[in-house]
C-alpha positions in Angstrom: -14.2 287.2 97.0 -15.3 284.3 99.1 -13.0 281.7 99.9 -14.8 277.7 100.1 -13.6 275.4 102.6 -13.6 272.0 101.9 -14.6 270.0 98.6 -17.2 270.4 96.4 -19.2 267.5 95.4 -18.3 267.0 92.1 -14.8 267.4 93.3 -15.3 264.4 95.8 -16.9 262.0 92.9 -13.8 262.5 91.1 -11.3 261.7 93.8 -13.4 258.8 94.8 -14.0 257.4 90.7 -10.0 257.2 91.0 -9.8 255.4 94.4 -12.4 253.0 93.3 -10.3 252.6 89.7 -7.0 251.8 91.6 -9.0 249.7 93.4 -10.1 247.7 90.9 -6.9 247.7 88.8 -4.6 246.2 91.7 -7.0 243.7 93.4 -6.3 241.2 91.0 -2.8 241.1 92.0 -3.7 241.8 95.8 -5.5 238.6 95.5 -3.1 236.9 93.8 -0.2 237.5 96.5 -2.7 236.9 99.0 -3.3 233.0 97.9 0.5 232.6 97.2 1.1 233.7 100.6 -1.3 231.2 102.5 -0.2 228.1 99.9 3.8 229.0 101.3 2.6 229.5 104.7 0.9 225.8 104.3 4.2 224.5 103.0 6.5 225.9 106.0 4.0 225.1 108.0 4.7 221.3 107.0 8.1 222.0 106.8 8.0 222.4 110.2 5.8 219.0 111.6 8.4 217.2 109.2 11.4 218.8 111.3 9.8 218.3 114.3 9.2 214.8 113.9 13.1 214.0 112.5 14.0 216.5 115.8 12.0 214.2 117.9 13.5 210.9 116.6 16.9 211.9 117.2 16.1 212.7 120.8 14.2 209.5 121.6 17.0 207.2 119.8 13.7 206.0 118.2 12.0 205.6 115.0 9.6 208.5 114.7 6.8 209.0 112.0 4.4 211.8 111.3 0.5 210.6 110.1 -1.5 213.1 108.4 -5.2 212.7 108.5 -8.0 214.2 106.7 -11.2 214.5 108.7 -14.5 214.6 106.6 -15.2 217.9 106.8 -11.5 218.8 105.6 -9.3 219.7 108.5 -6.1 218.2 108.8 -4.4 217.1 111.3 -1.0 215.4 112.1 0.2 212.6 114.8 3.8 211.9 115.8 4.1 208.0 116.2 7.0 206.5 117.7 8.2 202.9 116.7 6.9 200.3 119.4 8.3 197.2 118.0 11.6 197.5 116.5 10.2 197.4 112.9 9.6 200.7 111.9 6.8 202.9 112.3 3.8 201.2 110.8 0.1 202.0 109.8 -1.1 198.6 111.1 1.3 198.8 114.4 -0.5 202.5 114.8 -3.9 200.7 114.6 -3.1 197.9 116.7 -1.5 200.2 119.5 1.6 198.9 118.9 3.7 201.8 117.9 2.3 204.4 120.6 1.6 208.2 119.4 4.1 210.2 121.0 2.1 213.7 121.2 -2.0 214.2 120.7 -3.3 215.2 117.4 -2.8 218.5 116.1 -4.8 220.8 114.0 -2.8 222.5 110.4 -3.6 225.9 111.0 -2.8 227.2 107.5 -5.1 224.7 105.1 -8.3 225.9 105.0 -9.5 229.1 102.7 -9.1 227.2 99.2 -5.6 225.8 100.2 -5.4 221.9 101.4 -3.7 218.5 99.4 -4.1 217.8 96.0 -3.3 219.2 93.0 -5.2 221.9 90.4 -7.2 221.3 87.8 -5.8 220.6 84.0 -2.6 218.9 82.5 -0.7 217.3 85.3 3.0 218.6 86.4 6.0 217.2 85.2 7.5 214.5 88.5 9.8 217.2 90.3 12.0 213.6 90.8 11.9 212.5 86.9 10.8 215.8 85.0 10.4 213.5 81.9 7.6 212.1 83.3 4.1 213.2 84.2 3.1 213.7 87.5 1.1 211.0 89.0 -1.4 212.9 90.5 -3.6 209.9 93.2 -2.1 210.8 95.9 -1.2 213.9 97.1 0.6 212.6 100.3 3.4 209.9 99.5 6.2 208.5 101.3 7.0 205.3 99.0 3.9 203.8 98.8 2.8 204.9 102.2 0.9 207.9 103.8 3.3 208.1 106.9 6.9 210.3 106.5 9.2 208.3 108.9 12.4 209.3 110.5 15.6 207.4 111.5 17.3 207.8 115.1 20.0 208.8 112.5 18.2 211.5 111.0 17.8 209.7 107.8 14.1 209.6 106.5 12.0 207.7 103.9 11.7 210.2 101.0 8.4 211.4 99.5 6.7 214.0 99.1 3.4 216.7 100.1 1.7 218.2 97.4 -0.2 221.6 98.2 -2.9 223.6 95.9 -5.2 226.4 95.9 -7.5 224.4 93.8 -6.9 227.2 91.0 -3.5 226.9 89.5 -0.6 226.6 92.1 1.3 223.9 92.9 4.1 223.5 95.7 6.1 220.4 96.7 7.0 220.0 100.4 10.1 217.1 99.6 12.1 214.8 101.9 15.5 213.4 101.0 16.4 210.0 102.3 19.7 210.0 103.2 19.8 213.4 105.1 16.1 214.2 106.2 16.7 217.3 104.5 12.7 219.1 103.3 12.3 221.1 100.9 9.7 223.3 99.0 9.4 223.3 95.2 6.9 225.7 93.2 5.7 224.4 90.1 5.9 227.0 87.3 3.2 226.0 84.9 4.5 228.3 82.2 7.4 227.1 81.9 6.5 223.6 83.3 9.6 223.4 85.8 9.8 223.4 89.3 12.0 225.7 91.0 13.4 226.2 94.8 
């Protein structure tokens, strides 16, 4: 009796029909954790310009804001601005030179690949800051009524909020208390229609 090393073909096809089945049966969810990942790693990613910027104001003794701008062909980028004038940091006092950029603009590495501002498609969320309410969804980057997240020499801030999607269904909330400067990150469960920590 001859012994056979190796596999036969039809013992290959099989092996490989059940690779190709698993395959198929966890990619779903392999894509799935995939696009949560990048939406949190947007979110800390902001977590961290917002902390930098109230870091930065306590070290100067100054006023310090952080301006997010959205280039035409989608990339992102942020500016620290320190307060020139006494008054705050403010858009027109950017524009007229006033209130001086404090480092050059930088690039947010992790929007991109379906994952930017905004919010996804269908009903709109319940306010994380008056769940009673629906979400008023024009503007995915507020600070009051303004687009710039401003920090006290005290550490205090002006509260608002960053709203991140993958354009599909998720939903995340990078949110700044006043009093404190304390950010956070909310995930909007649409299921349940709560946001949690």
């Amino acid at each position: 009796m001859t012994h056979s090393k190796g596999f036969q073909l039809a013992e290959l096809s099989v092996v490989l029909a059940v690779l190709v089945l698993m395959v198929l049966i966890g990619a779903p969810s392999l894509f799935q954790s995939t696009a949560d990942m990048r939406l949190h790693l947007a979110a800390y990613e902001l977590v961290g310009v917002l902390r930098l910027a109230r870091s930065s104001a306590l070290r100067l003794d100054a006023n310090v804001a952080v301006k997010f701008r959205t280039a035409p062909n989608g990339t992102v980028t942020f500016t620290l601005y320190r307060d020139g004038d006494g008054d705050g940091v403010l858009n027109r006092d950017i524009d007229t030179g006033v209130d001086p950029q404090i480092e050059p603009p930088r690039r947010l590495a992790h929007l991109g690949r379906g994952v930017g501002f905004g919010f996804p498609p269908g009903p709109p969320a319940p306010d994380p800051s008056s769940p009673g309410h629906p979400l008023n969804q024009s503007d995915p980057i507020r600070f009051n009524t303004s687009d710039l997240a401003s920090f006290s020499s005290l550490g205090t801030s002006t509260p608002g909020s960053l709203y991140l999607t993958d354009g599909v269904k998720r939903l995340l909330a990078v949110r700044v208390a006043n009093r404190a400067g304390k950010v956070r990150v909310l995930t909007y469960v649409p299921e349940r229609r709560i946001w949690r920590d």
